[in-house]
Biopython code that builds the backbone (N, CA, C, O; Angstrom):
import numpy as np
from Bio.PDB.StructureBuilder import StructureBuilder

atoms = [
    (1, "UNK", "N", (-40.654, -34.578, 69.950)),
    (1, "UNK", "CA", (-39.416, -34.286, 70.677)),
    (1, "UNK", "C", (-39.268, -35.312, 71.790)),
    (1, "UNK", "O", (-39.994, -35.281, 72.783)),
    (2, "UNK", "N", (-38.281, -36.256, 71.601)),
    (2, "UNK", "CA", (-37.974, -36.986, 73.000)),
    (2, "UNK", "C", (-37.942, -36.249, 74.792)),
    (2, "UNK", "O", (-37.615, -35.081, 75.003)),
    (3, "UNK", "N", (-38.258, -37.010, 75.643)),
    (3, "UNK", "CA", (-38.144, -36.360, 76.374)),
    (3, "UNK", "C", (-36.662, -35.595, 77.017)),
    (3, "UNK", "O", (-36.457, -34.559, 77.651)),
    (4, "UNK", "N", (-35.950, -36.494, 76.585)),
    (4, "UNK", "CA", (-33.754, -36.047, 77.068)),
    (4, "UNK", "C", (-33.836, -35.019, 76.464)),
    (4, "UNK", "O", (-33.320, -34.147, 77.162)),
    (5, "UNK", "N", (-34.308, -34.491, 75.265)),
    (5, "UNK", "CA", (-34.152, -33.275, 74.672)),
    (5, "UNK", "C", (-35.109, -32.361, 75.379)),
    (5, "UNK", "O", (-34.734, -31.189, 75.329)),
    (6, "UNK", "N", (-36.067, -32.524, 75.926)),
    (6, "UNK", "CA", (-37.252, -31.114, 75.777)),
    (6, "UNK", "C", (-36.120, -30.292, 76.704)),
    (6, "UNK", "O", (-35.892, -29.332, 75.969)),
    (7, "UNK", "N", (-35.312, -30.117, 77.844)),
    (7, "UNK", "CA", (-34.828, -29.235, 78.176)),
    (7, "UNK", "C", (-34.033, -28.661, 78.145)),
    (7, "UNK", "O", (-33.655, -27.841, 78.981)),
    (8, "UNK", "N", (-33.235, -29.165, 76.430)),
    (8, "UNK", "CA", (-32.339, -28.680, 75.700)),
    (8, "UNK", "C", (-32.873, -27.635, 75.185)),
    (8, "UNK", "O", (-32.560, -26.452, 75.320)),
    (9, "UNK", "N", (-34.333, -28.495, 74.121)),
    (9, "UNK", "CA", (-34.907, -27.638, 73.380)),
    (9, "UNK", "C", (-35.605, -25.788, 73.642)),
    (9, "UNK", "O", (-35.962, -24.863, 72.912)),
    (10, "UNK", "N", (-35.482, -26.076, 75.239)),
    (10, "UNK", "CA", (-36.455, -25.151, 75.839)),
    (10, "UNK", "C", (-35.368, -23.974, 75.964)),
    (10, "UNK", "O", (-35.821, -22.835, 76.074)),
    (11, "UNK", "N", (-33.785, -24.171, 75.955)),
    (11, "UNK", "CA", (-32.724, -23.227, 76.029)),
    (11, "UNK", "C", (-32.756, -22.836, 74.677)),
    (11, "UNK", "O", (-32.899, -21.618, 74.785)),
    (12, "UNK", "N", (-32.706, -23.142, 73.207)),
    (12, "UNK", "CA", (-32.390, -23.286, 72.090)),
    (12, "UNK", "C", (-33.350, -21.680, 71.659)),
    (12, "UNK", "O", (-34.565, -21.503, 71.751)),
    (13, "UNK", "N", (-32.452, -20.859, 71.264)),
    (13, "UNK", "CA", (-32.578, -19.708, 70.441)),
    (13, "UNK", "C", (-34.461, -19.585, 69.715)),
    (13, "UNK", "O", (-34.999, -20.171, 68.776)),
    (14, "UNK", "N", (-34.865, -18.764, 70.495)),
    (14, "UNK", "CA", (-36.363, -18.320, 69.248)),
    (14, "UNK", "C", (-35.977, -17.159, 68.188)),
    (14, "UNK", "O", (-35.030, -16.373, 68.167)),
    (15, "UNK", "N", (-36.902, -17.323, 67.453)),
    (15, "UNK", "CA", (-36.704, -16.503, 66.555)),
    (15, "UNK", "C", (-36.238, -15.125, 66.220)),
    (15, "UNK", "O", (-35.957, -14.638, 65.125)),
    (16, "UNK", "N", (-36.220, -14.488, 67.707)),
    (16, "UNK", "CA", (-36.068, -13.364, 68.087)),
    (16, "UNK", "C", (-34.516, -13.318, 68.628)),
    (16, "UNK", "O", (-33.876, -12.276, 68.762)),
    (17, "UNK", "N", (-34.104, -14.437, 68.871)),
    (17, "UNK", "CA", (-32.668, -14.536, 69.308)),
    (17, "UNK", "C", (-32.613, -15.067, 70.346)),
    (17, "UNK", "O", (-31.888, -16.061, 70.288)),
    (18, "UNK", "N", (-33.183, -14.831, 71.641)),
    (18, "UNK", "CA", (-32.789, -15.202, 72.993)),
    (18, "UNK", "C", (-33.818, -16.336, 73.626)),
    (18, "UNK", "O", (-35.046, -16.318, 73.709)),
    (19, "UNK", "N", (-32.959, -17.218, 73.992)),
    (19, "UNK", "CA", (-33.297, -18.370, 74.779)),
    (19, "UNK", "C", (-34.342, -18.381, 75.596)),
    (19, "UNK", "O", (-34.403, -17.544, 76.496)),
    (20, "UNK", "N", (-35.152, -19.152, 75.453)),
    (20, "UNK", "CA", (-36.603, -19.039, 77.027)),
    (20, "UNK", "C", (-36.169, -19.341, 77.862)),
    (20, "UNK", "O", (-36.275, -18.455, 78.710)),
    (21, "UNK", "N", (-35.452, -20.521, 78.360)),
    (21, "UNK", "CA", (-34.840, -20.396, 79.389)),
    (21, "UNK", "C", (-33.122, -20.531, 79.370)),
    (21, "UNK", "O", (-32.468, -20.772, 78.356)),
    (22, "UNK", "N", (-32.657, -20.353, 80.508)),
    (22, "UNK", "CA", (-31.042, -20.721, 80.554)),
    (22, "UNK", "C", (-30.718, -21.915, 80.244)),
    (22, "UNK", "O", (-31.339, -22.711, 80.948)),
    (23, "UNK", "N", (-29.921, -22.488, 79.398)),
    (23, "UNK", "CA", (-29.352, -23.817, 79.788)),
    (23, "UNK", "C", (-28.124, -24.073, 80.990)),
    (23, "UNK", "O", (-28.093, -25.211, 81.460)),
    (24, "UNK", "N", (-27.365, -23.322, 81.379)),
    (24, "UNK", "CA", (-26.736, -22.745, 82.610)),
    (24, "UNK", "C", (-26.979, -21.735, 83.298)),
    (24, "UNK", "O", (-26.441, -20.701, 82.901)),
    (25, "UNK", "N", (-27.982, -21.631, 84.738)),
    (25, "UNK", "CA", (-27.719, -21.133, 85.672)),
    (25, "UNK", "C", (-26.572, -21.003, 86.780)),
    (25, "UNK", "O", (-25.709, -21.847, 87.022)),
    (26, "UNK", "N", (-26.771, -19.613, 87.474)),
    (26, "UNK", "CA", (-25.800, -19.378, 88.439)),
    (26, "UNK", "C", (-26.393, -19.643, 89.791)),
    (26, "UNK", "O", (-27.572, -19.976, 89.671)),
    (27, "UNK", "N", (-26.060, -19.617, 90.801)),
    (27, "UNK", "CA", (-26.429, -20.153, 92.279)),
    (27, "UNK", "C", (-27.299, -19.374, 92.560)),
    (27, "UNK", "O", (-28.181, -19.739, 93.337)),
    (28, "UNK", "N", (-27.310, -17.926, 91.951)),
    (28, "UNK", "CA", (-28.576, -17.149, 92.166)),
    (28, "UNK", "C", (-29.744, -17.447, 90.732)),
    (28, "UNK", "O", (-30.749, -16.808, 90.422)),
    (29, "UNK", "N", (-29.352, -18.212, 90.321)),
    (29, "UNK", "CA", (-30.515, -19.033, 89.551)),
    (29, "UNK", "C", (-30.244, -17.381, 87.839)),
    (29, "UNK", "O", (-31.169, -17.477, 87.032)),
    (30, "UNK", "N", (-29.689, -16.754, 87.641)),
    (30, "UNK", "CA", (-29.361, -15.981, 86.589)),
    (30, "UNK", "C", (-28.793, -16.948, 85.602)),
    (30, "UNK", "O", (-28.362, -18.078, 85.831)),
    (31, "UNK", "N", (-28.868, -16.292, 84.429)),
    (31, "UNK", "CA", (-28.541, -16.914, 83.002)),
    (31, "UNK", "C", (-26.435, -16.769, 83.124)),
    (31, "UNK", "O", (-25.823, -15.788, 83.546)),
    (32, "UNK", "N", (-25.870, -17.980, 82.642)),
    (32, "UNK", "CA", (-24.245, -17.816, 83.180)),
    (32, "UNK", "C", (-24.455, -17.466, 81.846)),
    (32, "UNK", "O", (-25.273, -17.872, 81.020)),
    (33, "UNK", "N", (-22.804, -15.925, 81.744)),
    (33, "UNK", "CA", (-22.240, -15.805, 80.478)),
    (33, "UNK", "C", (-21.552, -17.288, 80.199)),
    (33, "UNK", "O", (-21.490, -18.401, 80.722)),
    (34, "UNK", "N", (-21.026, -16.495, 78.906)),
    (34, "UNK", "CA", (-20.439, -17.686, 77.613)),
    (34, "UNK", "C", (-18.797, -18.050, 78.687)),
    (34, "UNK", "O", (-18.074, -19.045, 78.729)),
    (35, "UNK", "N", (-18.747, -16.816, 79.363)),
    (35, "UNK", "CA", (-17.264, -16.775, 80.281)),
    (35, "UNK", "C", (-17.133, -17.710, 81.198)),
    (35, "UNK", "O", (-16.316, -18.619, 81.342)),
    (36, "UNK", "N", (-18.648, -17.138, 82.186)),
    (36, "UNK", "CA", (-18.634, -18.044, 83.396)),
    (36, "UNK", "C", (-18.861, -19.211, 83.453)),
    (36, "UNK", "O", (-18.491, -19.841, 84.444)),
    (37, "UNK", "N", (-19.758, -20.040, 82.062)),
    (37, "UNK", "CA", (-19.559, -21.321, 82.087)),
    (37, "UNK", "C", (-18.238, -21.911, 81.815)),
    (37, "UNK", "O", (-17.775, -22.916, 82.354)),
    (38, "UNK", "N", (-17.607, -21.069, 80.793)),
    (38, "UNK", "CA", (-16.106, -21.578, 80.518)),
    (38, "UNK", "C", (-15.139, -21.881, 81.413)),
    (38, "UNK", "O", (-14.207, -22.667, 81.245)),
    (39, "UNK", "N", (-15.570, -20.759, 83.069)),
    (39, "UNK", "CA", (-14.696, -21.178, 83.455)),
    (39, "UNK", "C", (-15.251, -22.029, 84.560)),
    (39, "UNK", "O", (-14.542, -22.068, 85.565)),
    (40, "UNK", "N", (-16.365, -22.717, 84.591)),
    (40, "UNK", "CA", (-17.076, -23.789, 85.421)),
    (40, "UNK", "C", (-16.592, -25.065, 84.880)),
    (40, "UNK", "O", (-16.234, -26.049, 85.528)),
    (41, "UNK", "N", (-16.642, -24.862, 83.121)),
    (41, "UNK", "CA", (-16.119, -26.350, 83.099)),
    (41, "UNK", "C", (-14.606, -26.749, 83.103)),
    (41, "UNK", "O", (-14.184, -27.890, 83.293)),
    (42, "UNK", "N", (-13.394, -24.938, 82.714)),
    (42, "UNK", "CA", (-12.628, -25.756, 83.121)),
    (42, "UNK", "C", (-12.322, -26.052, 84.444)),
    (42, "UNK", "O", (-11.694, -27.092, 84.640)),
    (43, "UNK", "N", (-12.679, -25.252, 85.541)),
    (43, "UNK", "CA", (-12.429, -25.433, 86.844)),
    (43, "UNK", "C", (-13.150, -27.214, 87.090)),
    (43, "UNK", "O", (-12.723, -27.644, 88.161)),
    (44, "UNK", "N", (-13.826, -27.972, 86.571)),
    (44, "UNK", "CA", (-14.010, -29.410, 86.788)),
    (44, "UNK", "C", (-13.105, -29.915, 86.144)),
    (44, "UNK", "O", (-12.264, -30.502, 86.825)),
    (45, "UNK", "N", (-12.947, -29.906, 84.996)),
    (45, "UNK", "CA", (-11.614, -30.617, 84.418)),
    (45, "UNK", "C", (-10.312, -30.081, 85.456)),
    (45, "UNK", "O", (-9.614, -30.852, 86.115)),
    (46, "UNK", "N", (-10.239, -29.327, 85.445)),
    (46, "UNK", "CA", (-8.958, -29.359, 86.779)),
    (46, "UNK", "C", (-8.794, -29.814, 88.121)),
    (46, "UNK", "O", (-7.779, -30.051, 88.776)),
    (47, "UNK", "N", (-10.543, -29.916, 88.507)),
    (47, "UNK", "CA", (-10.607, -30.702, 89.793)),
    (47, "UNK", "C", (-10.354, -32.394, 89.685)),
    (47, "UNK", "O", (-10.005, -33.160, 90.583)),
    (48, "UNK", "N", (-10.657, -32.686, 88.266)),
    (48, "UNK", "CA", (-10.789, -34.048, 87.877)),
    (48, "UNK", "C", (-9.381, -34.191, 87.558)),
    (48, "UNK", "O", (-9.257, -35.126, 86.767)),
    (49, "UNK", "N", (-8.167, -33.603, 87.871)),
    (49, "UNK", "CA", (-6.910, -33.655, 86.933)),
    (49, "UNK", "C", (-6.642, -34.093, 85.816)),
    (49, "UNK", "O", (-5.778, -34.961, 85.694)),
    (50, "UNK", "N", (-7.406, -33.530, 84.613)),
    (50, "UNK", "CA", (-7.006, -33.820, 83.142)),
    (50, "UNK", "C", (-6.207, -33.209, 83.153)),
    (50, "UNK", "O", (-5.941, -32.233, 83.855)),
    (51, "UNK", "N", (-5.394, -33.970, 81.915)),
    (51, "UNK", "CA", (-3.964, -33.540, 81.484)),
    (51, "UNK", "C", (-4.074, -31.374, 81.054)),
    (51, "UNK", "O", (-3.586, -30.299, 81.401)),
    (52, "UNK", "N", (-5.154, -32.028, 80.034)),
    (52, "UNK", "CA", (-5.003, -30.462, 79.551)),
    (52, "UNK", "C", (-6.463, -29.984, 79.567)),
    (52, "UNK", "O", (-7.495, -30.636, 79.409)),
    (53, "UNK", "N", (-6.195, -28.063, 79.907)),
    (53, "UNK", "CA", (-7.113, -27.248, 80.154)),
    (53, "UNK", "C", (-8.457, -27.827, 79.720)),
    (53, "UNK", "O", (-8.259, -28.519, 78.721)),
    (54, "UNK", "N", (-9.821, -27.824, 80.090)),
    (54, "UNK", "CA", (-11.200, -28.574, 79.310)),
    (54, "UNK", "C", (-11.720, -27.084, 79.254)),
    (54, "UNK", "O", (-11.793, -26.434, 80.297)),
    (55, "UNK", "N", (-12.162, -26.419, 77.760)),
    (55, "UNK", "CA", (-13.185, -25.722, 77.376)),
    (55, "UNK", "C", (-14.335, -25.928, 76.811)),
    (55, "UNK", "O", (-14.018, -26.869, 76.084)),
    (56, "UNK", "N", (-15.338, -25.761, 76.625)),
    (56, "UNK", "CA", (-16.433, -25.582, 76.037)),
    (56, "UNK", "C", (-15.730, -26.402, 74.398)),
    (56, "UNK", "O", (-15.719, -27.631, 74.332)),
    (57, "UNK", "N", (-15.282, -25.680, 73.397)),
    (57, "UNK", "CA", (-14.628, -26.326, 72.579)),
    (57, "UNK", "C", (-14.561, -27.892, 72.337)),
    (57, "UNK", "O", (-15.013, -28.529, 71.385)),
    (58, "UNK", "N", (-13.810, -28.383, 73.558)),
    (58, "UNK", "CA", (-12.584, -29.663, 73.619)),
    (58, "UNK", "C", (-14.267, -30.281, 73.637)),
    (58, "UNK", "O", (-14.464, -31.145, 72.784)),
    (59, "UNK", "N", (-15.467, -29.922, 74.513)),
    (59, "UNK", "CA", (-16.298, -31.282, 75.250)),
    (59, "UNK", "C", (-17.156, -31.079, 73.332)),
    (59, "UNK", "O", (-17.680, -32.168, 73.102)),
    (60, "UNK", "N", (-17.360, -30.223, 72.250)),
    (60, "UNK", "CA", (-17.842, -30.065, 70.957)),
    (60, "UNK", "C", (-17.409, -31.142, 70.481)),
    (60, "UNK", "O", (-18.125, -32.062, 70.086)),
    (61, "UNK", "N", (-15.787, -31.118, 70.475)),
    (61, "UNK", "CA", (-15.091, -31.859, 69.554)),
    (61, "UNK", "C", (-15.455, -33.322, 70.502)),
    (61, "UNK", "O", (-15.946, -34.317, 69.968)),
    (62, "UNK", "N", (-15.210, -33.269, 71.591)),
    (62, "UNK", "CA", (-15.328, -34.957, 72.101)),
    (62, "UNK", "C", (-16.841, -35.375, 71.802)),
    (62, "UNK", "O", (-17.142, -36.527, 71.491)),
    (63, "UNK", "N", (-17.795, -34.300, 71.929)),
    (63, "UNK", "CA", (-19.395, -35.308, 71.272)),
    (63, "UNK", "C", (-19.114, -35.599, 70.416)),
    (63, "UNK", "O", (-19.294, -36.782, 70.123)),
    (64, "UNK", "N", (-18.487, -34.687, 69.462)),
    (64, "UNK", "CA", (-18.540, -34.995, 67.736)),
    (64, "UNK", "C", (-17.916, -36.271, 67.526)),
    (64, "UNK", "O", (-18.362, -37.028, 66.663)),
    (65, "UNK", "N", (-16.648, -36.669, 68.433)),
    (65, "UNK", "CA", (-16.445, -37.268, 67.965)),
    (65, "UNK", "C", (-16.795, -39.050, 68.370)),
    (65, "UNK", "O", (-16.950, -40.027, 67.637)),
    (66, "UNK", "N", (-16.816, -38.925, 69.524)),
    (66, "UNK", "CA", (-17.834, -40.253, 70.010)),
    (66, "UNK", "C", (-19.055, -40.466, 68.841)),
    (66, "UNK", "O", (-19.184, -41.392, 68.041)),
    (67, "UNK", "N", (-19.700, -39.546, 68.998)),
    (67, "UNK", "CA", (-20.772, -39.862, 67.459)),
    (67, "UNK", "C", (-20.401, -40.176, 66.360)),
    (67, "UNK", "O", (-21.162, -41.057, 65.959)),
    (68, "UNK", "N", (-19.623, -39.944, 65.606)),
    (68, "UNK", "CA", (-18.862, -40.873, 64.756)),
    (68, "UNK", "C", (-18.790, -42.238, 64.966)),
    (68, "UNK", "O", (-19.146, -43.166, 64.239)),
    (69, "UNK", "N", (-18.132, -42.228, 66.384)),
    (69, "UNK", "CA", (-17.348, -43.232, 66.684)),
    (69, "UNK", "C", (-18.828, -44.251, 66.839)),
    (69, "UNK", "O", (-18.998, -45.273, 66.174)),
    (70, "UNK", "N", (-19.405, -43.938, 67.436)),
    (70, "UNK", "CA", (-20.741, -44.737, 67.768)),
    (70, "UNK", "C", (-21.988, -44.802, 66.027)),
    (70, "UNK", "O", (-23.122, -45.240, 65.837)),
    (71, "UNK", "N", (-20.958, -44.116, 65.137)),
    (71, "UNK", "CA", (-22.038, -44.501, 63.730)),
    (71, "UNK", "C", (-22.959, -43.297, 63.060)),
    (71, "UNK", "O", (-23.771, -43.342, 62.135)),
    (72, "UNK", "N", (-22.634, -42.511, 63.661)),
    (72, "UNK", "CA", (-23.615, -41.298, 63.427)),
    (72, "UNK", "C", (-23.160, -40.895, 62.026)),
    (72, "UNK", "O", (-21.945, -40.858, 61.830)),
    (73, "UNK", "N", (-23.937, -40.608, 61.094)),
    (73, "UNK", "CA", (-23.152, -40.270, 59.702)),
    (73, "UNK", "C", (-23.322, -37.991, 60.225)),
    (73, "UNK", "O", (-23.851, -37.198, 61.003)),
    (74, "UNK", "N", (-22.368, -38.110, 58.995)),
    (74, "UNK", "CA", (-21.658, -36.338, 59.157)),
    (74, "UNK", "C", (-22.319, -35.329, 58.852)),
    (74, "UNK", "O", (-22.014, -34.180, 59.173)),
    (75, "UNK", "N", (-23.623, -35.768, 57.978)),
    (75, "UNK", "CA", (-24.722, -34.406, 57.676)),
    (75, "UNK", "C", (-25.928, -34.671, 58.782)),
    (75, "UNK", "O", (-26.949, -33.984, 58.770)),
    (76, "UNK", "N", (-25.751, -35.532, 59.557)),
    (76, "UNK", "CA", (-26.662, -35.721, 60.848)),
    (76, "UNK", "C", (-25.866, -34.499, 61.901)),
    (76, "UNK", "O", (-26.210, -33.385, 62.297)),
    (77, "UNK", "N", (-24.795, -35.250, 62.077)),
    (77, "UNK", "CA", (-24.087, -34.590, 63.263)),
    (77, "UNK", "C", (-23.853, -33.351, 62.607)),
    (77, "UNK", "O", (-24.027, -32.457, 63.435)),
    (78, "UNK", "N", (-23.477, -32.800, 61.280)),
    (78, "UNK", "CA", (-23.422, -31.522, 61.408)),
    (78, "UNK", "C", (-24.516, -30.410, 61.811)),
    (78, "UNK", "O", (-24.429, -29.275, 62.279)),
    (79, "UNK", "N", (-25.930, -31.511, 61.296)),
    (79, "UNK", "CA", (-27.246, -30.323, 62.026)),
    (79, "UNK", "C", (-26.860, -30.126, 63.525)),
    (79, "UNK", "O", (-26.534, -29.090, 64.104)),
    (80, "UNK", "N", (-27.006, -31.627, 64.080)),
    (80, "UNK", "CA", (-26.766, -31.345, 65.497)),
    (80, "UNK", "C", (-25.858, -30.463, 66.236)),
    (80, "UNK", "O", (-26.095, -30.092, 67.386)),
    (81, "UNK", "N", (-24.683, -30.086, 65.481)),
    (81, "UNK", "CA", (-23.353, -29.486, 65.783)),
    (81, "UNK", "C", (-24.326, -27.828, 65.509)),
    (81, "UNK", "O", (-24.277, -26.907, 66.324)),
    (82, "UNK", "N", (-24.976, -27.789, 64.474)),
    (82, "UNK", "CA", (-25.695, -26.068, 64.030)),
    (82, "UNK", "C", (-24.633, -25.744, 63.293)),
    (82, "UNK", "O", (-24.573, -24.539, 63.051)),
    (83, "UNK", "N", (-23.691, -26.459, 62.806)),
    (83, "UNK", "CA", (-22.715, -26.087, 61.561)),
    (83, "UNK", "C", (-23.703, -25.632, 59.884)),
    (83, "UNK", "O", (-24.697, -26.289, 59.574)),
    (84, "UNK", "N", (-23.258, -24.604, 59.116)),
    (84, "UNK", "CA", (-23.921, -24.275, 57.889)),
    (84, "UNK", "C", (-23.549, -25.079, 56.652)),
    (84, "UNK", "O", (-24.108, -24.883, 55.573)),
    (85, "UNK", "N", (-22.418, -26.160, 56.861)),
    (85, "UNK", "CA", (-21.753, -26.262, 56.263)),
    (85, "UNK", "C", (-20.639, -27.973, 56.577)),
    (85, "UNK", "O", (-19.814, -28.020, 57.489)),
    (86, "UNK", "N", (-20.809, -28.748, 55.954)),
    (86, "UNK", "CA", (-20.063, -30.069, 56.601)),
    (86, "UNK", "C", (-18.815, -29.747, 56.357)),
    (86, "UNK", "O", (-18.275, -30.302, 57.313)),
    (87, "UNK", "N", (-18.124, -29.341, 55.874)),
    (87, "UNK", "CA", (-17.053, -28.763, 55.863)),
    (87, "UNK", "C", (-16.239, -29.108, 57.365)),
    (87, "UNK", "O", (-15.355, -29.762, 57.918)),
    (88, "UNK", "N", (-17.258, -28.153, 57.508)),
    (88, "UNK", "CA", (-16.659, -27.249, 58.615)),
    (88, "UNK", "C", (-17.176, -28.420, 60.134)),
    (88, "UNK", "O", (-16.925, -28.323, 61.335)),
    (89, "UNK", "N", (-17.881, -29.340, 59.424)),
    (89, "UNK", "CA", (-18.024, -30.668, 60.907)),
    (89, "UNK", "C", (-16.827, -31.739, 60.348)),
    (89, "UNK", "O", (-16.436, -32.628, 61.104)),
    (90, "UNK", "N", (-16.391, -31.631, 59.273)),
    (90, "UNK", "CA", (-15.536, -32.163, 59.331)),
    (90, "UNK", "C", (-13.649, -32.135, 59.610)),
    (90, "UNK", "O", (-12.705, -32.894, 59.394)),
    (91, "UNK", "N", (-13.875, -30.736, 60.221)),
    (91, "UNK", "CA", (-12.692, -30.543, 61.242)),
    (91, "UNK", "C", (-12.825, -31.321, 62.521)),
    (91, "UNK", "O", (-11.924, -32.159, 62.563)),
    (92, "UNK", "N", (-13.446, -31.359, 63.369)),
    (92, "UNK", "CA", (-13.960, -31.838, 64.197)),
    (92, "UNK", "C", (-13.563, -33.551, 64.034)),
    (92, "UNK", "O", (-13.100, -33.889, 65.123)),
    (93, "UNK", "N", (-13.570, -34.167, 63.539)),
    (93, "UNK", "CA", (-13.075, -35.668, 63.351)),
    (93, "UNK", "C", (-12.072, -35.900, 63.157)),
    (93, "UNK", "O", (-11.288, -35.068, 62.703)),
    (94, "UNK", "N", (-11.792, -36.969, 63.403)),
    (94, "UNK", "CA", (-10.840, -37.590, 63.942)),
    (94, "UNK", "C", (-11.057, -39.145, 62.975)),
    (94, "UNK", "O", (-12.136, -39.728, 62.872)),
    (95, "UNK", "N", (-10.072, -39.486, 62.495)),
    (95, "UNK", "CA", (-10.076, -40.852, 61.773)),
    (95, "UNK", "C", (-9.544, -42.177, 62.727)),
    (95, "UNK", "O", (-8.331, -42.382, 62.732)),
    (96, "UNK", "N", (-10.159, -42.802, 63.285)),
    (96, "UNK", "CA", (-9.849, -43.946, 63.629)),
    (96, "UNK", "C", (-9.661, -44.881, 62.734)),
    (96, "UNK", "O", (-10.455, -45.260, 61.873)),
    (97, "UNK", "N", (-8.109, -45.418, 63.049)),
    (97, "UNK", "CA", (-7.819, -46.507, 62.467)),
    (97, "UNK", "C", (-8.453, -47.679, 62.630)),
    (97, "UNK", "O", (-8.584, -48.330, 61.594)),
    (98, "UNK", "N", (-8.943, -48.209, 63.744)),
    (98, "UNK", "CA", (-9.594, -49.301, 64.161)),
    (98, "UNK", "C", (-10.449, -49.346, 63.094)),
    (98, "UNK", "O", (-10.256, -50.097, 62.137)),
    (99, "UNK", "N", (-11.904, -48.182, 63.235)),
    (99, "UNK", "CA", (-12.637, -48.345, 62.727)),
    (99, "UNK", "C", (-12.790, -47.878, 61.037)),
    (99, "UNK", "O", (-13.825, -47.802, 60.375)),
    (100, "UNK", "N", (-11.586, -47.644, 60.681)),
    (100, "UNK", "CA", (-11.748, -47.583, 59.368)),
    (100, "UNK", "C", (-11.237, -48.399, 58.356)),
    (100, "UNK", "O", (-11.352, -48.395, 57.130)),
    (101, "UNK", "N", (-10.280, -49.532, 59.662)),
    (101, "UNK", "CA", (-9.943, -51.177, 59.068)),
    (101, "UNK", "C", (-11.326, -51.870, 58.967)),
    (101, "UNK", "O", (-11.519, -52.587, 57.985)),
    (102, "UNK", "N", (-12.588, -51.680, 60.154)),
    (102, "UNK", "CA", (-13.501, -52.492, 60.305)),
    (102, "UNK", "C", (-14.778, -52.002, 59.254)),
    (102, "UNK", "O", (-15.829, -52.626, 59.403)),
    (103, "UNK", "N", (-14.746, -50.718, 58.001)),
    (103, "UNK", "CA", (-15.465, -49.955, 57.338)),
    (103, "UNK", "C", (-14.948, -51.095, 56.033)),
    (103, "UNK", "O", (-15.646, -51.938, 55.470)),
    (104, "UNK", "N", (-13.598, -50.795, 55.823)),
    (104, "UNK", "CA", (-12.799, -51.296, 55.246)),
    (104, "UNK", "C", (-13.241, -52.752, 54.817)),
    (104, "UNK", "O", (-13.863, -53.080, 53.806)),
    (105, "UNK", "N", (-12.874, -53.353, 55.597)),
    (105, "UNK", "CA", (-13.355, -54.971, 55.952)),
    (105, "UNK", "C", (-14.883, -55.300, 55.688)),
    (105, "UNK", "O", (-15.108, -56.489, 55.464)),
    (106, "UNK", "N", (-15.801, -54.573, 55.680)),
    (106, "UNK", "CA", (-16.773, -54.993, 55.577)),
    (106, "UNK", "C", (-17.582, -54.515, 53.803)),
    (106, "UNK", "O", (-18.546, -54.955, 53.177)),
    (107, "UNK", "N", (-16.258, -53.099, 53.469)),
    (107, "UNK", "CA", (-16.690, -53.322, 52.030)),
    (107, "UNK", "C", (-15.809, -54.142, 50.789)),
    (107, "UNK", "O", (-16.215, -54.172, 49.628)),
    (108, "UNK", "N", (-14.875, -54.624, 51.124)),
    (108, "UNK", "CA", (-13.604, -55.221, 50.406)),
    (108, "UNK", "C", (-14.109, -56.718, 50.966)),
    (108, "UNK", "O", (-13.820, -57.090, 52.103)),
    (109, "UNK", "N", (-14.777, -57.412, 50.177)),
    (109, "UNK", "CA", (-14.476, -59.289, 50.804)),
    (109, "UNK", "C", (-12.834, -59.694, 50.479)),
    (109, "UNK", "O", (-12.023, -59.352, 49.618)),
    (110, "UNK", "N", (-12.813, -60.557, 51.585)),
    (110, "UNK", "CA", (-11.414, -61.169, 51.973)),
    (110, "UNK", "C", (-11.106, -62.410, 50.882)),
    (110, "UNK", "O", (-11.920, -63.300, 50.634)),
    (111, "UNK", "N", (-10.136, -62.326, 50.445)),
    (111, "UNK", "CA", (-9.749, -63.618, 49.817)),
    (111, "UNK", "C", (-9.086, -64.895, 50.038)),
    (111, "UNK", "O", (-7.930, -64.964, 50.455)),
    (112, "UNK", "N", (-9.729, -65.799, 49.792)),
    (112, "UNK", "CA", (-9.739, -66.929, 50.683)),
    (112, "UNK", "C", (-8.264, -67.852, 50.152)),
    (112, "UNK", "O", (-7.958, -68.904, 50.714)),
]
sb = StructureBuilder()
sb.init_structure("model")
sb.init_model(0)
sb.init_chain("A")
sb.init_seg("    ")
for serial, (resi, resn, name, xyz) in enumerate(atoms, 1):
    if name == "N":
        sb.init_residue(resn, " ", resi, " ")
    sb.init_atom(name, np.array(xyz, "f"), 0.0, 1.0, " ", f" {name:<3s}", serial, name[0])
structure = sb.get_structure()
């Protein structure tokens, strides 16, 4: 296990269901509901003035999709996502044109 992960890993579900530790605490150091983080992150996206509301959701879809974007193939990122199913990681994407001229381009040779 890298070290950036061990204190992911240490929040991540045992077998029994519940997390060893929090991955979000509250100021009194308690485990935050699924609520109160929701509304921690959008209350930063609103301090930061994004256009639109930021949930839990929107920051899924923006890893997912930077990882793409940065090369990650889709049955990788779907483990990482904890999806059962690629299907269902492939809502989550987004097709860039850029990079699917430059996919494009590199399997089609150009004619001279």
């Amino acid at each position: 296990m890298r070290g950036r992960f061990k204190a992911i890993h240490r929040c991540l579900p045992r077998p029994e269901g519940r997390p060893r530790t929090p991955l979000f605490k509250s100021q009194r150091g308690n485990r935050l509901s699924c609520h109160a983080a929701a509304d921690v992150i959008a209350k930063c996206g609103a301090r930061a003035e994004l256009p639109q509301k930021i949930i839990p959701h929107v920051l899924r879809h923006s890893f997912a999709t930077a990882m793409v974007g940065n090369g990650c193939d889709i049955w990788h990122l779907s483990n990482m996502l904890g999806n059962n199913d690629i299907g269902t990681t492939q809502i989550y994407l987004h097709v860039n044109n850029e990079k699917l001229r430059e996919q494009y381009d590199k399997g089609v040779p150009r004619l001279a």
